[in-house]
N, C-alpha and C positions, 0 to 999 in steps of 0.2 A: 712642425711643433711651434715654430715662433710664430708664423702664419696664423694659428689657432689664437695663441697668443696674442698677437697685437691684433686681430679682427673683437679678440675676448672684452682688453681693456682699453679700447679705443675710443670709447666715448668717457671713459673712467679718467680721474686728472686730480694729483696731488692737491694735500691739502694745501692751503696758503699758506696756512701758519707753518708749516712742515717745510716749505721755503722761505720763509724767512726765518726760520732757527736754523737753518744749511746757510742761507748767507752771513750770519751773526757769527754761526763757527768758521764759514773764509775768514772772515774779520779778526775772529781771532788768531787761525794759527799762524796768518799774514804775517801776524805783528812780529813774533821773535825774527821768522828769516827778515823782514825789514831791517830789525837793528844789526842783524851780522852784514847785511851788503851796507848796514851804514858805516861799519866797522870795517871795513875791508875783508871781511870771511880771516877776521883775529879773532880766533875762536878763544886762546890766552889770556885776553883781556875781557873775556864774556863777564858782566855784572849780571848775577842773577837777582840782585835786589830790585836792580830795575823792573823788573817781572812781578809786581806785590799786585794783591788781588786788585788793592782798592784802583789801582792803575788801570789794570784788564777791567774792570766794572764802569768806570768812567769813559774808556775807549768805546765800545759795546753799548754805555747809552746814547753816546750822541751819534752813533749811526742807527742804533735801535728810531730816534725818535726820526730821524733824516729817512728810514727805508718805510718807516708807518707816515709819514709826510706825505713824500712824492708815489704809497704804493707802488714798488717798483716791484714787491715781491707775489703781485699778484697775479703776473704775465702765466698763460700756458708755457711753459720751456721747451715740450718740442716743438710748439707754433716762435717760437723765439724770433721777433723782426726786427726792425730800424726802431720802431716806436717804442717797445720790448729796452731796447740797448739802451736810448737814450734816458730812458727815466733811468736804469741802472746807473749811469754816467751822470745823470744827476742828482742823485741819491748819494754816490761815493763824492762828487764833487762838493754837494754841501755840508757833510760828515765832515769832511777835511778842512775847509775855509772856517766852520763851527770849534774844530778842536784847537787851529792855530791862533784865531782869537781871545777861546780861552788859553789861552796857553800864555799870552800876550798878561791877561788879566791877570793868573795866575803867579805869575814871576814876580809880582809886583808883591806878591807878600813871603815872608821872611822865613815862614813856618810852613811851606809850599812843600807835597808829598807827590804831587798831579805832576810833575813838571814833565813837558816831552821837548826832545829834541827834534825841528821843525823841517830839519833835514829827514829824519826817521820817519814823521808824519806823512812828509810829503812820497818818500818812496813807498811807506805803506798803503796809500792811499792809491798810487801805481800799480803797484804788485795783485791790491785788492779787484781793481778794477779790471785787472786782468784776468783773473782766475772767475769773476763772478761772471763776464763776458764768454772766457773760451769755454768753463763747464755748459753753460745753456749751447753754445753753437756745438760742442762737439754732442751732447744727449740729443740735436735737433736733428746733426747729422748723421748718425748714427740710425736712428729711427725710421727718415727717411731711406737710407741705403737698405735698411730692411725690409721696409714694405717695398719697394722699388724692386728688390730681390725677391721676391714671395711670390711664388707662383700657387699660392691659395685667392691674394687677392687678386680682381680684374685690372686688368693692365692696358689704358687707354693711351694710343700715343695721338697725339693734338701738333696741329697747324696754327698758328696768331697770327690772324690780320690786324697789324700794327704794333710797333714795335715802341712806344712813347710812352707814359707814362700809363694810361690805362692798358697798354698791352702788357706791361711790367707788373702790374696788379693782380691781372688777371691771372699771369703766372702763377705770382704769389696765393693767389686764393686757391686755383686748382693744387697748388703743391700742397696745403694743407688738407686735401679732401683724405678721409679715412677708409669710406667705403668701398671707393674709386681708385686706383693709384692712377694717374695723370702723368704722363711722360711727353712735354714740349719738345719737340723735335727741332722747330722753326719755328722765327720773327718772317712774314712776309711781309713789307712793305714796299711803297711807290715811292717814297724820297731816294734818289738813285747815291746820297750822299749819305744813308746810313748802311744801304747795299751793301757785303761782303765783312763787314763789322761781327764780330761776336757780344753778344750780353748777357753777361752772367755764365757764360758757358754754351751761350746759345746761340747759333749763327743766324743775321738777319740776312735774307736772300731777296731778290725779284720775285713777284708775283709768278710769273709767264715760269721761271723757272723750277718752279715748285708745284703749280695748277697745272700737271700732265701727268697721262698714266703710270708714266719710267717713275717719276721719281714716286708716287703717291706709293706705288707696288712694290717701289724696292726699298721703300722705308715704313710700310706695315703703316700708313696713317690711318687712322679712323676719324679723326674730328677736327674742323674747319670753328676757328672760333672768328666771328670779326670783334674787336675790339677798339673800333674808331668812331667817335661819336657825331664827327665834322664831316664825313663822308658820304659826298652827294648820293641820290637817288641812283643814278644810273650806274655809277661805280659800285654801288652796295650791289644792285639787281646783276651787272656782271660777276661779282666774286661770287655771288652766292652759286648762278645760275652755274658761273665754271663747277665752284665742289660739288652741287648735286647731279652734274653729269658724271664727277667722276665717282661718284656713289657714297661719296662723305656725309657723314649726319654734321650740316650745319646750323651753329649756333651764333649766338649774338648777346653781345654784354649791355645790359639795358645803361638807360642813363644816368647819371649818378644823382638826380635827383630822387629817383625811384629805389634806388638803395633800402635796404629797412636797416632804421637808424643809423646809418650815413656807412655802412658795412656793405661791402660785395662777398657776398657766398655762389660758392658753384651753383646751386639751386634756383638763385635769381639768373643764372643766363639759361636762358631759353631758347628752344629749338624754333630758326626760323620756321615763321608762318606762310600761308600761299600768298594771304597778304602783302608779304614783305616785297613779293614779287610784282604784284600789279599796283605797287606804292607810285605816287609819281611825287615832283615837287610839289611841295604843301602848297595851299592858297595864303596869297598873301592878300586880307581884307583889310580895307581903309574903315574900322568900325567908326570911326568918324560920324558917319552919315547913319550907320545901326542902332549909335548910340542918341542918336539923335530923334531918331524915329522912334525908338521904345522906350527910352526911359520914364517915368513918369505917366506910363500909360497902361489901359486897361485891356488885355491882349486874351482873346477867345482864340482857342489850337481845339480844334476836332482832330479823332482820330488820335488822340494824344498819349495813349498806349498802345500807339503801334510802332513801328519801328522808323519810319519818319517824322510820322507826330510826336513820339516823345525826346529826342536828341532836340528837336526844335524849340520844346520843352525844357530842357537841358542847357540848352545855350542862351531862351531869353533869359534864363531868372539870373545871367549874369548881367546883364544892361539892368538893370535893379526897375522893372516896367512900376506900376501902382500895385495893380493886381493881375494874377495869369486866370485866365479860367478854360481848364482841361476837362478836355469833355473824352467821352467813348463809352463805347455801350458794353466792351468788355472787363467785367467787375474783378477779375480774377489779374489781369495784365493791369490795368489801372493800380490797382492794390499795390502791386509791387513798385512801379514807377514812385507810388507817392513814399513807399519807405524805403525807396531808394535814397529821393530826393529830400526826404526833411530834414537829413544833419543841415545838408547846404543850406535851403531853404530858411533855417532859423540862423545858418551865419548872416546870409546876406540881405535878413532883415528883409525876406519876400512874400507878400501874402498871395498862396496860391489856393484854388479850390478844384477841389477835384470832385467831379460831374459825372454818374450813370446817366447816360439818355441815350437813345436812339435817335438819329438825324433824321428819321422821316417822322415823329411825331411830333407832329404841327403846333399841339397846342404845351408842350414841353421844350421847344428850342422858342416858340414865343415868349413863353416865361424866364429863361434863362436869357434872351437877349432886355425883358422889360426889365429885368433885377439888377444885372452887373453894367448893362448897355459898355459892352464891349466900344474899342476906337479901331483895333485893328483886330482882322480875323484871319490866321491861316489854318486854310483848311486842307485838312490831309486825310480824312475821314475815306473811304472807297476800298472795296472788293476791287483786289488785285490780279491773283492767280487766274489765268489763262483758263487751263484744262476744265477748272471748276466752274467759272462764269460760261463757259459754253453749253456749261451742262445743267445751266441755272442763271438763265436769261433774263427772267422775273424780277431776281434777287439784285443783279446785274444794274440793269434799268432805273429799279428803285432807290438804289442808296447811290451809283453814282451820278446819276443822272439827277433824280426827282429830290435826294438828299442833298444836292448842291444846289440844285434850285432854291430848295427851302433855306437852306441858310446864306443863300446869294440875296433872298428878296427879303428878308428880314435885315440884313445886312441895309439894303436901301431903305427901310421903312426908318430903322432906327440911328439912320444917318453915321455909317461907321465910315471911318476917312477911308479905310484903305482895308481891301480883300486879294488875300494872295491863294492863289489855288495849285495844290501840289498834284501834277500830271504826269505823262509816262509819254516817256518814245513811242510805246505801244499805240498812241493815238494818232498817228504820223501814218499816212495810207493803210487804214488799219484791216486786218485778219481775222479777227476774233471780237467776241461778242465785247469782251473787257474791255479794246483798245477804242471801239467802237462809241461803247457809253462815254469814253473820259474826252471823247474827242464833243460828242454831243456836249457835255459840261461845257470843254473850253468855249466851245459857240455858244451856249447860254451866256456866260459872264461876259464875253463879248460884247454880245449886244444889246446888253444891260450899259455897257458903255457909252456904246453907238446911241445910243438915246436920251444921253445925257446926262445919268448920274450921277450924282456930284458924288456917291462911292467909288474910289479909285479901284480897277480890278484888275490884276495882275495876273498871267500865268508863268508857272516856271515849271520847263520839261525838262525831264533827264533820263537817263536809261538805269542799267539795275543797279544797287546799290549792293556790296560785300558787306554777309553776316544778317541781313535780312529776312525774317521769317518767311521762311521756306525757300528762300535765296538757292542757288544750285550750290555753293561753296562748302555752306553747313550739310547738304545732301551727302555730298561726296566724300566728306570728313568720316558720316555715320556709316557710309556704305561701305568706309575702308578698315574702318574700327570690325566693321563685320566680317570681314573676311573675302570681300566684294559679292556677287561684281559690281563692279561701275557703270549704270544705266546711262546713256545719253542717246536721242534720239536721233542724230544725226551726224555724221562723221564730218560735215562740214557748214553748220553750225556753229555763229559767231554773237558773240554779245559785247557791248559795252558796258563798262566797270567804274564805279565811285567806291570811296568809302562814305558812309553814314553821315559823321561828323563834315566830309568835304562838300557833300550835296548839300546838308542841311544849311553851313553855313554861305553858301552861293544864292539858299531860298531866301536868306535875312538880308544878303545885300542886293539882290535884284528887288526885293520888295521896298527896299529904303529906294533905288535908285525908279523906279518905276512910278508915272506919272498915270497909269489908266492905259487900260487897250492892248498893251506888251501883251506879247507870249515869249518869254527869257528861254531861251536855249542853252544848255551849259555844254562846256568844251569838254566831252569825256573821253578823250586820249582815242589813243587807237583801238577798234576793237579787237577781242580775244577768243581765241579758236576752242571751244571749248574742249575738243579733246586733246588741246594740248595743256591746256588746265589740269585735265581729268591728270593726263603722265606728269605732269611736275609735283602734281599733290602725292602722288604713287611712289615719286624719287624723295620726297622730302621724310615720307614716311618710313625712308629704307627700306624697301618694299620694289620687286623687281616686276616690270607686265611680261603677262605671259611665261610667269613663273610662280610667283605668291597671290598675284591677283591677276582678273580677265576686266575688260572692257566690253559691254552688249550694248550693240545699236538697236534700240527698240519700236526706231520710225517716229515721223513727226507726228506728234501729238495735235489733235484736235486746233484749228484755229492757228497755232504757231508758225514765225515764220524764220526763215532760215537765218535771215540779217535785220537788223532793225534799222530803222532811218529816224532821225532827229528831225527834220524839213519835210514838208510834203511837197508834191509837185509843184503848186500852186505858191509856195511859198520862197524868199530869201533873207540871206544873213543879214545883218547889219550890224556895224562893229557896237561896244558900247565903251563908258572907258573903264570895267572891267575886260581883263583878257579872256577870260574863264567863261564871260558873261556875252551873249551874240543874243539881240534881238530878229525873231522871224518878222517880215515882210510879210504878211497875210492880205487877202485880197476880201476882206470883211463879210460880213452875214448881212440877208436879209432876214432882218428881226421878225415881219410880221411874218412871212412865212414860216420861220422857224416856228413863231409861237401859234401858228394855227398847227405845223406839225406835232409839237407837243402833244398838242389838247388830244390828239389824234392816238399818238402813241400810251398817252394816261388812260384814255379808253382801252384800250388793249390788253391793259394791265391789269381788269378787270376780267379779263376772258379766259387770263391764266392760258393762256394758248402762245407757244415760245415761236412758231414759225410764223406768224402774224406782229408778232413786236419785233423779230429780228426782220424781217419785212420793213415794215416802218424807220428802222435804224438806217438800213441800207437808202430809203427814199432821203432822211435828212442828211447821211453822210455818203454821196455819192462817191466818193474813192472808195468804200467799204465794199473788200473782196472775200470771200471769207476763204481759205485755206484749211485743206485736209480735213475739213467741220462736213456735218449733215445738214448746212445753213447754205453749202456752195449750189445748192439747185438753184437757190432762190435767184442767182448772178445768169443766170441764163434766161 
């Protein structure tokens, strides 16, 4: 019944005024016990005169107007906190200091009816303070031992990583949740000097002694909160990766700038992402040299609603350039990038124009380069996916191949300082028809160098980036939403991992730091087994394999290959003074052959005939091998 009850009127909450005529009546019935403890409880000598209305009326307004002042009576009462207290304490505190001044005033005239005895004010203002504090804490606690006792509502008991002030908070916000009863079992922390301490009734412990089966099983835990917001990378990726072995749904208190309007609710802590897990430490950029390079300036992004083109997007219109101009031939992705971006956009006082064209039409990226005559250009325009470029070699050829060309050599017609081109590990002793074309690219802008261009051309390679369309991350997410299984082609299949924002901003500072000829290599941590990926997304989900969901090897897919490589054979590191940032050593192109190759390959392209241009690919990129593809005859 109470269950029914408090799930009934749980979002329901007294009026305000209905609390503050309840604290007006404390106020009042305070005042007679005040004057008996001021009397020593002589009940003998009781003056009931003292007690005239006009007395009690004057009492009453001046906390009337003190409790409408500081709103003290506007608190929820069973959410009752510190903040709750204190304006009540000061609501009674300036009632009091108000009555004994007048009071002061008062005495000075002859014909005085108001007068109080300042000994009587001050224990009434005690007594009051009392009663207006313990009623809200005993209704807070009472409410909570009920829902806490109700076995209608769900009964969650929770672990806190961190026991300091946001781990204190956090308490506080899950104790108020309605829906949920939350039950803090443990403080875990690593300061070994808050170890064995109780707070608030709750014991803070050791990590190690807490993050194991015994105790998680024999204290019924269900939920892993962290709640540290100064807590390196590799210490978060260990708590977390301990709870989700031990089958904990864990969470994480976002940061308190993220708050909606400066409040932590149970709702804003969210359940780690796989993300969280392939986090490493952030890049630290010297925009120094980024700001220097784009402010003030007219910056053409191809491919600029896609998922590299547009963060890149995203982060110039902060160096405040002259004008951005985004281009992509997808009207639909485009659309949204631009009403994503124009609250910013009109803060930061940015003129950007956003551009339908296609990169292989000659006489429309002519025009777009004669109207805005871009100074810098990155381009991130190019057919990506593997499976499909193999199967559409054509397509392949033309936009990354022949669409970098075209915006490579307009680039040099109309004298733009500096071309950055966004490329793929995939181009690195390449497999597939994809890896294949972007590698041809990098050798075109190459040797557009090699010949003297006073366009500076840059390359920057990286492997795949988290949350990128059609990325395997978001794949896996959908496939567990369904009910599995989880497709991976190969049981020992590995890739290398960025996030979005971490590639794009390594593209802005190799291209500031780049003088022409670079191909920038970015440092992308260790690589990741993907189907150990596949099981930690399957643990985070709460979700057991080979019980709620299965795992299916379905064989390498066309062209892929089992590991990717950053360097080709032919090539080496070199430091730069980015950490992040390593330039390849490349052993350079012969231009004119490449460019009689071309000419050779642009004929082909005509033929619509896919084993004759992927022919041709493999003449100009001799490492091209092609893998598990109907293109491997052509290698023998």
């Amino acid at each position: 019944m109470i269950e029914l009850i408090l799930q009934r009127f749980s979002d329901k909450f007294i009026s305000k005024w209905l609390i503050l005529i309840f604290d007006l009546l404390i106020v009042l019935l305070t005042y007679p016990f005040a004057y008996i403890v001021r009397n020593n409880f002589d009940l003998q000598n009781f003056d009931l005169n003292h007690f005239s209305l006009s007395r009690f009326l004057f009492l009453l307004s001046v906390y009337l107007i003190s409790f409408l002042y500081t709103q003290s009576y506007k608190g929820v009462i069973r959410q009752t906190g510190l903040k709750d207290a204190f304006s009540i304490f000061k609501a009674a505190t300036i009632a009091v200091l108000g009555l004994i001044l007048l009071s002061f005033i008062l005495d000075s005239y002859s014909q005085n009816h108001l007068s109080f005895s300042r000994n009587t004010l001050v224990i009434h203002y005690l007594i009051t303070l009392l009663c207006l504090l313990s009623i809200r804490f005993l209704i807070k606690s009472v409410y909570l031992s009920f829902t806490k006792s109700g076995s209608g509502i769900r009964r969650i008991r929770v672990i806190i990583f961190g026991s300091g002030a946001m781990g204190e908070l956090t308490r506080q916000t899950l104790s108020k949740e309605v829906a949920k009863t939350y039950e803090v079992v443990a403080f875990l922390d690593d300061n070994p000097t808050k170890c064995g301490k109780v707070q608030d009734g709750i014991p803070v412990l050791k990590p190690d002694n807490v993050l194991n089966p015994d105790f998680i099983k024999s204290r019924r835990i269900h939920q892993l909160i962290i709640a540290v917001q100064n807590l390196s990378i590799e210490r978060k990726k260990a708590i977390i990766e301990a709870g989700v072995e031990l089958g904990l749904k864990v969470k994480v208190v976002p940061p308190a700038k993220n708050w909606i309007q400066g409040e932590l609710t149970s709702k804003q802590i969210k359940n780690v992402r796989i993300e969280d897990l392939l986090e490493r430490d952030p890049i630290k950029l010297d925009s120094t040299n980024v700001i220097k390079e784009l402010r003030g300036r007219v910056i053409l992004i191809t491919g600029a609603a896609g998922s590299i083109g547009s963060e890149i997007l995203r982060q110039v219109t902060h160096y405040k350039p002259k004008k951005i101009v985004a281009v992509d031939q997808a009207e639909s992705a485009l659309h949204e990038i631009s009403l994503e971006l124009h609250p910013y956009i009109q803060k930061l006082n940015v003129s950007v124009e956003f551009i339908i064209a296609d990169i292989r039409d000659e006489g429309r990226v002519k025009n777009i380069f004669e109207k805005y005559k871009p100074e810098i250009v990155f381009h991130a325009a190019a057919y990506k996916h593997v499976p499909l470029m193999e199967s559409n070699p054509y397509e392949a050829v033309k936009i990354n191949i022949f669409g970098t060309k075209l915006i490579a050599d307009f680039s040099v017609q109309y004298g733009v300082e500096k071309f950055v081109m966004i490329s793929t590990d995939k181009a690195v002793n390449p497999t597939n028809v994809m890896g294949a074309t972007k590698r041809v690219a990098e050798m075109y802008v190459q040797s557009l160098h090699q010949q003297g261009s006073s366009t500076q051309f840059i390359t920057t390679r990286f492997g795949n980036v988290l949350g990128s369309n059609g990325s395997v991350v978001p794949l896996f997410k959908k496939q567990i939403e369904a009910g599995g299984p989880i497709t991976i082609t190969h049981p020992e299949i590995t890739r290398y991992f960025m996030t979005i924002p971490e590639a794009c901003n390594l593209v802005l500072e190799a291209g500031a730091m780049g003088n022409g000829g670079e191909i920038f290599v970015f440092d992308m941590g260790e690589s990741v087994k993907i189907v150990d990926l596949a099981k930690k997304m399957i643990k985070l989900s709460g979700l057991t394999l080979g019980k709620d969901i299965e795992i299916v090897f379905t064989g390498l897919r066309p062209g892929e290959k089992l590991y990717e490589e950053l360097l080709a054979d032919k090539e080496n590191n070199l430091p730069t003074h980015h950490p992040k940032i390593l330039k390849a050593k490349n052993a350079g192109v012969d231009s004119e052959l490449l460019g009689y190759q071309l000419k050779i390959l642009e004929q082909k392209l005509e033929d619509h005939e896919d084993f004759s241009l992927v022919a041709v690919l493999k003449q100009i990129v001799e490492e091209y091998r092609s893998n598990n593809s109907v293109f491997a005859k052509l290698d023998k």
